[in-house]
C-alpha positions, 0 to 999 in steps of 0.5 A: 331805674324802676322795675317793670312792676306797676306803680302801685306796687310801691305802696307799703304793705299796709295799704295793701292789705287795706285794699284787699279788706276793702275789696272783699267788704265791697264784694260782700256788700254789694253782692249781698244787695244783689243777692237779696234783690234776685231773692226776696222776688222768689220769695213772693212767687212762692210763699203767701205774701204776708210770710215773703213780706215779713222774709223780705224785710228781715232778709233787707234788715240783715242785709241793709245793717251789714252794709252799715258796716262794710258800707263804712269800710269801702267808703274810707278806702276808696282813693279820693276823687268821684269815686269814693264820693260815689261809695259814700253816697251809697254808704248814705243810702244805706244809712237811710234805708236802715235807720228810717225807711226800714223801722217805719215801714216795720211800725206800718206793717204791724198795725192792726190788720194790715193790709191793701184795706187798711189806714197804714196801706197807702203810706207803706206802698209809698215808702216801698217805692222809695225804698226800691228806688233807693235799694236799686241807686244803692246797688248800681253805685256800688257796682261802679265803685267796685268796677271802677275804683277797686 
């Protein structure tokens, strides 16, 4: 006769302690994305705007490149079905989000005086809006495999 302990505590020890890893990854990945999100806005509001930009993309740097990692291990230990489709759809954001959008972003800041009058101007507010939408797709994925899956 089974005890009145839930069926997930026949799991062996292992898997346990891959989904405790797993849980903290997650919590550490996605609460820094949030993190950062209700950060570099303070930022803005109080620094000049070239010192928060150049904050705000190494704290997204930092974050972003974590993510990679924690991003990767959430991902594999997510059970299989929607969510871990969902966890690796956010892993793959962040994956974009670090190896293209942040480096080309980082290449149009540094141009010679770069600001709302120069030629890198409107291609860098371009990507900064996608990168925005990304950032926010990655952050609400994030939060439904954390709430629904772990």
């Amino acid at each position: 006769m089974r005890s009145s302990t839930s069926a997930t505590s026949d799991r062996p020890q292992a898997s346990w302690r891959a989904l405790g890893f797993a849980r903290v990854a997650a919590v550490l990945w996605i609460g820094s994305l949030w993190t950062i999100a209700g950060v570099v806005p303070l930022l803005f509001w109080r620094l000049p705007q070239a010192v928060a930009g150049g904050l705000a993309g190494d704290l997204f740097a930092a974050g972003q490149g974590l993510g990679l990692i924690l991003g990767g291990i959430v991902a594999r230990a997510v059970p299989a079905g929607r969510e871990r489709r969902l966890a690796r759809i956010a892993w793959g954001l962040d994956a974009l989000f670090v190896l293209l959008i942040l480096p080309v972003m980082a290449i149009l800041r540094a141009t010679s005086h770069f600001g709302p009058r120069s030629p890198s101007w409107e291609p860098f507010m371009a990507l900064h809006a996608v990168s925005t939408t990304i950032y926010l797709a990655e952050g609400v994925l994030g939060l439904v495999v954390v709430a629904r899956a772990l």
